[in-house]
C-alpha positions in Angstrom: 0.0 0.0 0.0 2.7 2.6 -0.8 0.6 5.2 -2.3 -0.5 5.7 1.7 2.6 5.6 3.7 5.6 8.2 3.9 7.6 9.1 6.6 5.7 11.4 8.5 3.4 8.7 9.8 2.2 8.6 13.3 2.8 4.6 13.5 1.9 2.5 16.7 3.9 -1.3 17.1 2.8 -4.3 18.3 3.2 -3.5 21.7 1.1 -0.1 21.6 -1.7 -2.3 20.4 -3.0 -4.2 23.3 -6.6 -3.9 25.0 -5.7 -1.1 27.4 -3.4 1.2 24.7 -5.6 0.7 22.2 -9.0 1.3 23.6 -7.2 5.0 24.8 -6.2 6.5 21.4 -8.5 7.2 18.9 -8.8 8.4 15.5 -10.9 10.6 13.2 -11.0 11.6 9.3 -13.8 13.7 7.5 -15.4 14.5 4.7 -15.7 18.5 4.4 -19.2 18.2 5.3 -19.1 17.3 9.0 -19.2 13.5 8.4 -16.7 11.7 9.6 -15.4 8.6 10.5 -13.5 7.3 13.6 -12.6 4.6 15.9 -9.7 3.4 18.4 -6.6 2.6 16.9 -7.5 -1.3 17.6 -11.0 -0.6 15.7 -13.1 -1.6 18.9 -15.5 1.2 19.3 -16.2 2.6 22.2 -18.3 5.4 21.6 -21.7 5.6 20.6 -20.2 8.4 17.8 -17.6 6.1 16.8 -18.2 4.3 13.1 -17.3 4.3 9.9 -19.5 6.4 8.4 -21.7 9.3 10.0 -23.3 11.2 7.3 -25.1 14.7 8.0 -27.9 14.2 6.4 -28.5 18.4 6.3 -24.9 19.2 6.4 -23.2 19.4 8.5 -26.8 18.7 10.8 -28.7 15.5 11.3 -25.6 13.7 11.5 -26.8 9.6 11.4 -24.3 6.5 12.0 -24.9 4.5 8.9 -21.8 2.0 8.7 -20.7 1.1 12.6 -17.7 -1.5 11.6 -16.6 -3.9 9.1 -15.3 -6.4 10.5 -12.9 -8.9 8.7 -12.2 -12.5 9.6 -9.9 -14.4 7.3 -10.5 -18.6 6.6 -7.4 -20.4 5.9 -7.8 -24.2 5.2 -11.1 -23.9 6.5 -10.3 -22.4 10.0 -11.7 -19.2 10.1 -9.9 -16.3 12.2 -11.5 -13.1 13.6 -9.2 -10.0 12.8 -11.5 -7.7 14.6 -11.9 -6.2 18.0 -15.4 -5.9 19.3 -16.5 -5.3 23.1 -20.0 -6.5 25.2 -20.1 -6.1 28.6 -19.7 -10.5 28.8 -17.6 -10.7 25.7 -14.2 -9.5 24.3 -13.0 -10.4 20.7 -9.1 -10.2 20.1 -8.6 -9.4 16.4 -6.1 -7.2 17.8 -3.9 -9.9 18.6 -3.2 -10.3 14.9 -2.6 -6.4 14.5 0.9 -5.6 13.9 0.5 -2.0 13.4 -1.2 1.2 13.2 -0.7 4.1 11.0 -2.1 7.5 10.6 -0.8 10.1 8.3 -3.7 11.2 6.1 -5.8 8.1 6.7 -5.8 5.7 9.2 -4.2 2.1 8.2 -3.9 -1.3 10.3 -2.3 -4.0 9.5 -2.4 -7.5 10.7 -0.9 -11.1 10.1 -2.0 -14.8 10.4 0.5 -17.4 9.9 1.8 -16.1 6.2 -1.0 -13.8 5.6 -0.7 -10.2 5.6 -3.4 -8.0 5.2 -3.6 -4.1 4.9 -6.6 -2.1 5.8 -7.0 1.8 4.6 -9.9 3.9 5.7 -10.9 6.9 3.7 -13.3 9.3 3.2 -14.5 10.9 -0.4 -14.5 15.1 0.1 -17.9 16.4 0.0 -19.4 13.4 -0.3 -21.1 11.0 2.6 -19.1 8.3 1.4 -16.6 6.3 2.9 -14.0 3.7 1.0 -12.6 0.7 3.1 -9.7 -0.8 1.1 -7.6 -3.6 1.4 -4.3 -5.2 0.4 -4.0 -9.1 0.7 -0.8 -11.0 0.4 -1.9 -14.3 0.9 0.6 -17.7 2.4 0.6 -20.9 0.7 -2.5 -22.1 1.5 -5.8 -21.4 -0.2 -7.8 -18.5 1.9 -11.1 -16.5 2.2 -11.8 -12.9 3.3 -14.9 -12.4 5.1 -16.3 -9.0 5.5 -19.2 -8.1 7.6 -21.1 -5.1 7.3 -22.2 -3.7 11.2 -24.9 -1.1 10.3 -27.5 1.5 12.0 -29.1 4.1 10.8 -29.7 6.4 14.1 -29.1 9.6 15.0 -25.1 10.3 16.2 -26.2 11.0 19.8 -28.8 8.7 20.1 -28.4 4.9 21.0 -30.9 1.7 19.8 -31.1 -0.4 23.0 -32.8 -3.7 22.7 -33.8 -2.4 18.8 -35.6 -4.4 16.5 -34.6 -3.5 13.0 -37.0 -2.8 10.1 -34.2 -4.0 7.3 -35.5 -4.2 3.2 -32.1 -5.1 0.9 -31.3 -6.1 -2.5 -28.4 -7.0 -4.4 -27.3 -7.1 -7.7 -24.0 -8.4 -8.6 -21.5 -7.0 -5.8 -24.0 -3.4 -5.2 -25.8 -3.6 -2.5 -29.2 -0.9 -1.3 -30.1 -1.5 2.3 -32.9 0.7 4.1 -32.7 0.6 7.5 -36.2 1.6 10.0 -37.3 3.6 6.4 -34.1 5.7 6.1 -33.1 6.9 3.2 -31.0 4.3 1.1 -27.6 2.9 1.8 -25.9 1.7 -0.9 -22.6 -0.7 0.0 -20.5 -2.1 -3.1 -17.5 -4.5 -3.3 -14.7 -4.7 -5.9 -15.2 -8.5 -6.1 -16.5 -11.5 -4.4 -20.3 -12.9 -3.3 -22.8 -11.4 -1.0 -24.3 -13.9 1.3 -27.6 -12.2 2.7 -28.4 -12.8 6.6 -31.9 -12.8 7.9 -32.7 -11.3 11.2 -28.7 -11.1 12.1 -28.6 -8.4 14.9 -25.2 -7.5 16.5 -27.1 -7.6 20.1 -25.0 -5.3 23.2 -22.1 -3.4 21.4 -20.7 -1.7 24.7 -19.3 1.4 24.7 -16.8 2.0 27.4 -16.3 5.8 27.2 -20.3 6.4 27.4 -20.4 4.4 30.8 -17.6 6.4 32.0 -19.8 10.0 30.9 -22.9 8.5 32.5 -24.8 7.8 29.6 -26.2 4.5 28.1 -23.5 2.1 27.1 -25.3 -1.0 25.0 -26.7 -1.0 22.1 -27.9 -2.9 19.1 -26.6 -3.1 15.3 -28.2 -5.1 12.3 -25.7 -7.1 10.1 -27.6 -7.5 6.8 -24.9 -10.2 5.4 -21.6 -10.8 4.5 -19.0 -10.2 1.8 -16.7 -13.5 0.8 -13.7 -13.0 -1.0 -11.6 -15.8 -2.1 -7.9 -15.7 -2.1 -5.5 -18.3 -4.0 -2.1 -19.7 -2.8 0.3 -16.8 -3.2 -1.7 -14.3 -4.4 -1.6 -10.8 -3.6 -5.2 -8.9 -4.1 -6.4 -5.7 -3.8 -9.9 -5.7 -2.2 -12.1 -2.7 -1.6 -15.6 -2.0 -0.3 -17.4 1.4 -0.5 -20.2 2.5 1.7 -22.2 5.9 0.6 -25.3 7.7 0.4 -24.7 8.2 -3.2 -26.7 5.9 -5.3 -24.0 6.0 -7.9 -21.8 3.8 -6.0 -20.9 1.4 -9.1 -18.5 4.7 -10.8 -16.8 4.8 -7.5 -13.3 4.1 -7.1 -12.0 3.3 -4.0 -7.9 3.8 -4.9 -8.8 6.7 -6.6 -10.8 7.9 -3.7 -7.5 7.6 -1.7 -5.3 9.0 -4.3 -7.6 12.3 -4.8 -7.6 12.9 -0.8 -4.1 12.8 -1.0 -3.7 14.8 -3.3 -6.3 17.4 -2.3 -4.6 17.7 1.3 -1.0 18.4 -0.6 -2.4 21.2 -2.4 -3.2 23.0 0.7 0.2 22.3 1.9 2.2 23.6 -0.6 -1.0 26.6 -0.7 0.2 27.4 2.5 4.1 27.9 2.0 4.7 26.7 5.4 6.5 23.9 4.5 9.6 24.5 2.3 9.7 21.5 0.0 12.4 22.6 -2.5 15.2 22.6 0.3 16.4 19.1 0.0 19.3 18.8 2.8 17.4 20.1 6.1 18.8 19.3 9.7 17.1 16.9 11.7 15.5 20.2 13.4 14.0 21.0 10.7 12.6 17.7 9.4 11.2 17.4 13.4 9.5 21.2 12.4 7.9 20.0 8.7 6.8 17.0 10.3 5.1 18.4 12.7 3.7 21.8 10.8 2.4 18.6 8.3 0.3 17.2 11.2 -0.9 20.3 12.3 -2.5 21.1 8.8 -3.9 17.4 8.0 -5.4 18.2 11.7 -6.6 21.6 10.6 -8.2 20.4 7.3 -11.0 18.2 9.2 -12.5 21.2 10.7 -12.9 22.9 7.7 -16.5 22.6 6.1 -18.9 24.0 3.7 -22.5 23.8 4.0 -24.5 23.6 0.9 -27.7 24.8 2.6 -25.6 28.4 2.7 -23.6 27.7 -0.1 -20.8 28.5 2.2 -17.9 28.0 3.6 -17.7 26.8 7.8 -15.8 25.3 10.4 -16.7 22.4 13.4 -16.3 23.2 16.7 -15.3 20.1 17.9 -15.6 16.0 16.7 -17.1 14.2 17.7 -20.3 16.0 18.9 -20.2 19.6 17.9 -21.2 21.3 14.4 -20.0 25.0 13.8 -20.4 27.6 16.5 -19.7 31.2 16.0 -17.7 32.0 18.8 -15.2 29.0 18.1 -15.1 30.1 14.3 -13.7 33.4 15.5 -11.3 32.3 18.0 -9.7 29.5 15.7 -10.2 31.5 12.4 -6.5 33.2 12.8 -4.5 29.5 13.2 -7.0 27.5 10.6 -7.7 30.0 8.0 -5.3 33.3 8.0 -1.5 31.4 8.9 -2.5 28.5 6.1 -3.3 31.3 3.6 -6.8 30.3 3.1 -8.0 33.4 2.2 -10.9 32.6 -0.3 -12.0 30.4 2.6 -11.7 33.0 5.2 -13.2 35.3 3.2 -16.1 33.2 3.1 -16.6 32.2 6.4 -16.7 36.5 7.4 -19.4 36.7 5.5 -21.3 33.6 6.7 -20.7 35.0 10.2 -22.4 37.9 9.0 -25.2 36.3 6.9 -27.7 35.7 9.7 -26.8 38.6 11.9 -30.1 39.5 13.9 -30.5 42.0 16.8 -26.7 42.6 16.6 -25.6 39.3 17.1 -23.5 37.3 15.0 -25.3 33.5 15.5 -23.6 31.4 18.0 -24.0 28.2 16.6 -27.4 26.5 14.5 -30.0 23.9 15.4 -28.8 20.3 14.7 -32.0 20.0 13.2 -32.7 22.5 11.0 -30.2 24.7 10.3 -31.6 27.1 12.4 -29.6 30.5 13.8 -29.3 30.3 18.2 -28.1 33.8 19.2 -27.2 32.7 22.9 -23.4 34.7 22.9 -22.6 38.8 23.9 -19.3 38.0 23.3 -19.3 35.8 19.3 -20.2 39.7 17.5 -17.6 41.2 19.3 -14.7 38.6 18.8 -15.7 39.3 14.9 -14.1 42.6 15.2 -10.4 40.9 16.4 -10.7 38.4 13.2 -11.8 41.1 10.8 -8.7 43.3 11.9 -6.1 39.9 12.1 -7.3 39.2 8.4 -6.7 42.6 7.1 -3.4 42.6 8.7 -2.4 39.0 6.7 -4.2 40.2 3.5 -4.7 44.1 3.0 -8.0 43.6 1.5 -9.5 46.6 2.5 -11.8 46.7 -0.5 -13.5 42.9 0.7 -14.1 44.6 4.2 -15.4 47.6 2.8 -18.0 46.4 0.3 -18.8 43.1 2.2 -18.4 43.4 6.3 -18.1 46.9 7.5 -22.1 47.7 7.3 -22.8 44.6 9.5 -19.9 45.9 11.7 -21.8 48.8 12.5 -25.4 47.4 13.2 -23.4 45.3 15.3 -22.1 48.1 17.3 -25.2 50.3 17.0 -27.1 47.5 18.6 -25.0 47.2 21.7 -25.2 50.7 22.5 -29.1 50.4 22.0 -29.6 47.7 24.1 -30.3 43.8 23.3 -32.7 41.8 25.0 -33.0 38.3 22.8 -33.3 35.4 24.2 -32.7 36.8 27.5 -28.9 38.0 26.4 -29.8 41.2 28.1 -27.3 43.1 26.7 -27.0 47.4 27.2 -24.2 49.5 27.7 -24.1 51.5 31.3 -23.4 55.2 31.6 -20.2 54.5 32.7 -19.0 53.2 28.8 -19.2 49.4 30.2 -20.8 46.8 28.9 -23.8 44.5 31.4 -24.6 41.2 29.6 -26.9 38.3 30.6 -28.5 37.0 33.8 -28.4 34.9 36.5 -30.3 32.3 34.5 -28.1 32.6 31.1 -24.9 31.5 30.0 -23.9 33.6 27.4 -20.5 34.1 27.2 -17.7 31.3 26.5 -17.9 29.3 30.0 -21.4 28.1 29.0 -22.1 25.1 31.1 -26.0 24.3 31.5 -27.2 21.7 33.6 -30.6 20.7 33.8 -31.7 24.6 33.0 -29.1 25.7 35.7 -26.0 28.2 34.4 -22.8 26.7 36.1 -21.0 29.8 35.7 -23.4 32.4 34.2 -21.1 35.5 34.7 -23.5 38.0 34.3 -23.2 41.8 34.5 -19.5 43.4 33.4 -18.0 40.3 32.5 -13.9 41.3 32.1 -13.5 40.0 28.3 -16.7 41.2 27.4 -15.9 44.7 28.6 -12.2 43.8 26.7 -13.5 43.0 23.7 -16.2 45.9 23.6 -13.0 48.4 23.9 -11.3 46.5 20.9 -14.1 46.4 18.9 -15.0 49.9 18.8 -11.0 51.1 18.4 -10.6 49.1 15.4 -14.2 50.6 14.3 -12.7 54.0 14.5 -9.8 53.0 12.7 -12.2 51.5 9.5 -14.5 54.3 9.9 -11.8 57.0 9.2 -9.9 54.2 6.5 -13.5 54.2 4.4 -14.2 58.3 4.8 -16.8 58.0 7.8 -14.8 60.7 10.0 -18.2 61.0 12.0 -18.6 57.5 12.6 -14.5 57.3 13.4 -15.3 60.2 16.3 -17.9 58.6 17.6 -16.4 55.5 18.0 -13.0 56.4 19.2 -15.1 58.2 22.1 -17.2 55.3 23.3 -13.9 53.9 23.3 -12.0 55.7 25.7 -14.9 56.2 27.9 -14.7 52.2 28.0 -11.0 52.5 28.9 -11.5 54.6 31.8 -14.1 53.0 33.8 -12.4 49.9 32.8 -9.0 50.8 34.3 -10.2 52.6 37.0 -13.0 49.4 37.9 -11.6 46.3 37.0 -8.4 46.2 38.9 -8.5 44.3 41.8 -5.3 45.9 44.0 -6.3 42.9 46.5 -5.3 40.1 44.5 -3.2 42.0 41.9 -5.4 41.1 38.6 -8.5 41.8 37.5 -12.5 40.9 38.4 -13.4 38.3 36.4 -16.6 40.0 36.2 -17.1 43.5 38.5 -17.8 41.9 42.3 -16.4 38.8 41.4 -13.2 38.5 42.6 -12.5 34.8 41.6 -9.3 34.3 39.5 -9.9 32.7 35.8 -7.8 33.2 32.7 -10.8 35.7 31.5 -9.1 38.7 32.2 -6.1 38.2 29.9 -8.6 39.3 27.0 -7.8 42.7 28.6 -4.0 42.6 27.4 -4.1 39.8 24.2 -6.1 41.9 21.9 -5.6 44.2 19.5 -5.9 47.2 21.1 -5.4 45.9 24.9 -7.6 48.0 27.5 -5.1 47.9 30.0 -1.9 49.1 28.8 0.8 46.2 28.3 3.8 48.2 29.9 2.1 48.7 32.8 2.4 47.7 36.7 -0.7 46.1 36.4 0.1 44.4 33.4 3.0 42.7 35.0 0.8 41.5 37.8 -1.4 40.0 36.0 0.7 38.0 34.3 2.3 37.1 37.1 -0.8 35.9 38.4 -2.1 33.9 35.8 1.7 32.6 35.5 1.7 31.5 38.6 -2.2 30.2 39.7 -3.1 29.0 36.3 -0.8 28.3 33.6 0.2 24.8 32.9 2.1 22.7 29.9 -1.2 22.1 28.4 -3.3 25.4 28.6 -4.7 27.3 31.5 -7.1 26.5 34.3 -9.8 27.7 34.0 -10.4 28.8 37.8 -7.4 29.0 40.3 -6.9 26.0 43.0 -8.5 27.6 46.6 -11.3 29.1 44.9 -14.9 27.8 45.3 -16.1 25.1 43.6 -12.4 24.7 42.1 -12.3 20.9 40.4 -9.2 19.6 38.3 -10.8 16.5 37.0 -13.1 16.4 34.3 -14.9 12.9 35.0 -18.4 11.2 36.0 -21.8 11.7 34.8 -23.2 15.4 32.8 -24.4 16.8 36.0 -20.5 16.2 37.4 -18.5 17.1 34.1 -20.8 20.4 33.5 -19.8 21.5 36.8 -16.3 21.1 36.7 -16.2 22.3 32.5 -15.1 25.7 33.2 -14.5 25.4 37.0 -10.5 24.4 37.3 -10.6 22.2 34.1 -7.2 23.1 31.4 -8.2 24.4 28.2 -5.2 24.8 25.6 -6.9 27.3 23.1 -6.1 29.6 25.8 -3.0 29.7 25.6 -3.2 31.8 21.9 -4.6 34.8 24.9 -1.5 34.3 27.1 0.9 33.8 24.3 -1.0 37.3 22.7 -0.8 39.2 26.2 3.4 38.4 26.1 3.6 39.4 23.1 2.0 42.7 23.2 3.8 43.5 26.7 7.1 42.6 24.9 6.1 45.2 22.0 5.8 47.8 24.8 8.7 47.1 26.5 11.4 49.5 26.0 14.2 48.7 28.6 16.7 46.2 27.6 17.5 43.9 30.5 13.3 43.7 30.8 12.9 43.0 26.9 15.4 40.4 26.8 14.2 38.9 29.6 10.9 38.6 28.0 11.9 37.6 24.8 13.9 34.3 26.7 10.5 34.0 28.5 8.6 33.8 25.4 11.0 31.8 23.0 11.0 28.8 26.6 7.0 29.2 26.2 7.3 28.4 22.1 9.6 25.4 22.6 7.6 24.2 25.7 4.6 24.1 24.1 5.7 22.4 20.7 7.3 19.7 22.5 4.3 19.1 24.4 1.7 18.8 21.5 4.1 17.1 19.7 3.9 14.8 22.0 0.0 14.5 22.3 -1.1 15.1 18.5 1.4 12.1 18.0 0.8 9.8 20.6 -1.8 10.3 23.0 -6.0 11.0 23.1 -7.1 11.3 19.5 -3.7 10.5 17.0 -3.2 13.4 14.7 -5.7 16.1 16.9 -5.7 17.9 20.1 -8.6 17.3 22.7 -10.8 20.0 23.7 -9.3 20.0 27.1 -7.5 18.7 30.1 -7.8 17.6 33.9 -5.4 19.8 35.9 -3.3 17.3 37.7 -1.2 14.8 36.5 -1.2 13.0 34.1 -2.9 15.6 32.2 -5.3 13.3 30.6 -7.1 14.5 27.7 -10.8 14.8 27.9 -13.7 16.6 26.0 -14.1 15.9 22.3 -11.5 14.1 20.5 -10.7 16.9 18.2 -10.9 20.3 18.6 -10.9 23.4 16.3 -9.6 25.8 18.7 -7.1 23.8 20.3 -5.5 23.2 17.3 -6.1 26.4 15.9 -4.2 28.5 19.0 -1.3 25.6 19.6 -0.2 25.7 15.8 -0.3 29.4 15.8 2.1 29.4 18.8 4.7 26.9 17.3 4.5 29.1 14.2 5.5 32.2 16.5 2.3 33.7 14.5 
């Protein structure tokens, strides 16, 4: 299979692929329309979002788990061995016994071995298409042998789960295409490169258990149909390339599974050499720099999952988070810079601005949409103003005033104009005080980034003058005044410009707390959280970066939250504090943002450095911070070099953290943000 392996593989031996390894790394590819596909690295699956092909059926919405496994057993001489790895709560298979290695560059591959027969497994998926492409190499021993492939299917919603499930199953077959409609979905259409079908009749895989949703509280069994088989007959000393396709497409038969591979590849180079990152025409690089490309290579194969379009807009978008988010606005904005601007997707960039923008109601830029319907939710004070940041971080990569002019800069304003008139949607409750300061939300909503809701309860609602609300609100209207006066709107450039120093002052003279030597997460609330570093990463920082307070706050967050893998997000001694994320929801929404260690935030620390070292004029204190810095870089690429490579999900970065060691990762498997920040840092962007 050399048209899938280089050697910037992520590859896992024999002894990284026992029960307990195995079951703790996972893996994940997609298909540009928030489908994906993903399992363990021993193909047991663990989660009720693990399988081989979720499809959005309203992309990237309604995602359904059509294809949970194919598993293959291989008959030598008539004694049939199970390559697979499949877990009840009373059973254990051990295909992974036979597994002699895992590989994941672009796509994941196993391989395995019985006696003197080697087979190769690739997993792919087509771009924009819900269709996924299983293909195999055989290089077959001396004896005759058989491949048996068996279909595991569903057709469910991703979250949901079919406990004790009695299937409604219609097929057909014709040659080696198969249509399967499962409880009256839509049709499923399954075809093989060669070999016989053998139909089963009322074949239900009964208990599939899924560790990781006992350990989250949730349901852990559930039922799959199996609607037959796929046999495959191999001679003496034959090598044979095998391949089955699953899709929604009903034009399965033109499909190409090789090809499918090939073009993926492909597609994924392009945007490499697109984003000049990588300098491929320098042919004797130190092992330094091999270490760097290697890694900057991960990073953007990581980055490209996230990266959507939904046809419903005709636009471009980007996930949250696999395997249980879809696209939210307020992790669009914060991960737009390290997905979109530092790989030079521009066109792409450019289109997800204005889809940002397309549903903009009341003043405020849609947090996320229905997994239903498509529908915009508007529960965020702080998405519209983070669109301000982005707008000014891709004018400063591309100069394209005139986009930003003719396209953005009217929204910008009824943005603005709308918090200085007050909003009151959906209970945001947003108005701006006569002291120049933002008040957002109640006690009842969750509305900025620290959102956790449990059973209609806010964790951590944060409401009133929230400290990066109140940051951003400054920013926003500075780089306003500064677009105003660029497009000839000198009124509009006054007016904004004085909102925004009245901001500053009641800011500066409000939000410092001399006590603690930082700043009130939110005014009367005196609790530490990495919040307030919004106040010194920005733009235009509201508290000025070379000064006393500056330094202390820092310090602060330096030395009460800042760890290897991100920052706490509450300080240890404060109420509630927790540094596990673990247990059922009501447990894991309590501890989300309550001591938990995100890494997207450390793109704010690594900003708030930065901006203090542009200020700094002395010498001995700008060298020092320079060292200080350059340790941070190297610090943090050797620790996601680390996880993206070995640990959690292989070639991503989990949402978050626990606190203490060993810093397991928890959260989704993949997340935009995390990613996003961490690769900008490494890049020293």
């Amino acid at each position: 299979m050399q048209i899938l392996v280089t050697n910037n593989k992520m590859k896992f031996a024999k002894e990284n692929l026992n029960l307990e390894k195995g079951l703790n790394k996972e893996w994940v590819i997609t298909n540009g329309l928030g489908g994906f596909a993903s399992s363990t690295i021993i193909g047991a699956n663990t989660r009720r979002y693990h399988g081989l092909l979720i499809a959005p059926l309203m992309p990237p919405a309604r995602r359904t788990l059509i294809l949970s496994k194919l598993d293959e057993s291989i008959e030598i001489n008539g004694n049939k061995t199970d390559l697979y790895t499949n877990i009840g709560k009373n059973f254990i298979t051990h295909g992974y016994k036979y597994q002699e290695c895992f590989i994941k560059e672009y796509i994941p591959i196993f391989a395995y071995k019985v006696g003197d027969v080697e087979i190769t497994k690739a997993i792919c998926m087509q771009h924009f298409k819900n269709t996924v492409a299983i293909f195999y190499k055989v290089k077959n021993g001396s004896k005759k042998a058989k491949l048996i492939l068996t279909p595991v299917m569903d057709f469910r919603n991703a979250h949901g789960m079919n406990k004790d499930h009695v299937f409604d199953l219609k097929q057909k077959i014709n040659k080696t295409k198969l249509e399967v409609k499962i409880d009256n979905g839509v049709p499923i259409y399954m075809m093989l490169s060669e070999g016989n079908y053998i139909e089963h009749y009322n074949d239900t895989f009964k208990n599939m258990f899924y560790i990781e949703e006992e350990k989250r509280g949730f349901e852990a069994e559930e039922n799959h149909v199996i609607p037959g088989r796929f046999e495959i007959e191999i001679e003496p000393n034959e090598e044979k390339e095998i391949s089955v396709i699953c899709s929604l497409e009903e034009n399965i038969e033109e499909l190409d599974a090789r090809a499918i591979i090939t073009n993926e590849i492909v597609r994924q180079n392009q945007e490499f050499a697109k984003s000049k990152l990588i300098d491929i025409s320098k042919e004797d690089k130190t092992e330094e720099e091999e270490q760097k490309d290697k890694l900057i290579k991960q990073f953007l194969i990581a980055i490209d999952n996230f990266i959507i379009i939904r046809p419903f807009f005709n636009t471009y978008s980007m996930i949250a988070g696999y395997p249980w988010f879809l696209d939210w606005g307020r992790d669009t904005l914060i991960a737009f810079e390290g997905l979109l601007l530092v790989t030079k997707r521009f066109k792409i960039a450019k289109e997800v601005l204005k889809t940002m923008i397309r549903d903009i109601k009341f003043g405020l830029v849609p947090n996320g949409y229905s997994g239903y319907d498509n529908r915009p939710l508007y529960n965020s004070a702080d998405a519209s103003l983070l669109l301000f940041e982005q707008v000014k971080k891709f004018l400063n990569y591309t100069k394209d005033y005139n986009f930003v002019e003719e396209n953005i800069y009217k929204s910008l304003i009824k943005v603005i104009e709308s918090y200085i008139n007050g909003i009151n949607h959906d209970n945001n409750n947003i108005w701006l005080d006569k002291d120049g300061l933002l008040v957002a939300g109640t006690e009842h909503t969750q509305n900025t980034w620290m959102d956790a809701k449990y059973d209609g309860v806010a964790i951590t609602p944060r409401s009133g003058k929230a400290v990066e609300v109140n940051s951003l609100w400054y920013n926003a209207n500075k780089i306003m005044a500064d677009l105003s006066k660029k497009f000839g709107h000198s009124q509009n450039a006054k007016k904004y410009k004085l909102i925004a120093e009245k901001c500053k002052k009641s800011f500066n003279d409000k939000f410092y707390n001399k006590r603690r030597k930082c700043l009130y997460d939110v005014l009367g609330d005196s609790k530490i959280r990495p919040n307030q570093l919004f106040a010194l990463s920005l733009t235009y920082p509201v508290i000025e970066a070379d000064s006393e307070e500056a330094k202390n706050i820092i310090s602060v967050v330096e030395k009460k939250l800042l760890n290897a893998y991100g920052l706490k997000t509450l300080a240890k001694g404060e109420e509630n504090y927790v540094e596990v994320y673990e247990g059922d929801g009501k447990k894991r929404d309590s501890s989300y943002h309550q001591g938990i260690t995100w890494p997207w935030l450390l793109g704010l620390y690594y900003n708030a450095l930065k901006n203090i070292l542009k200020k700094t004029k002395k010498k001995d204190a700008k060298k020092e911070l320079e060292t200080k810095l350059e340790k941070f870089i190297e610090k943090t690429s050797k620790t996601f070099q680390k996880e993206i490579s070995h640990n959690g999900c292989i070639g991503s970065i989990s949402e978050l953290y626990d606190s203490r060691k060993p810093y397991l990762p928890k959260g989704t498997i993949a997340q935009a943000w995390s990613v996003a920040e961490v690769f900008r840092i490494i890049l020293n962007k």
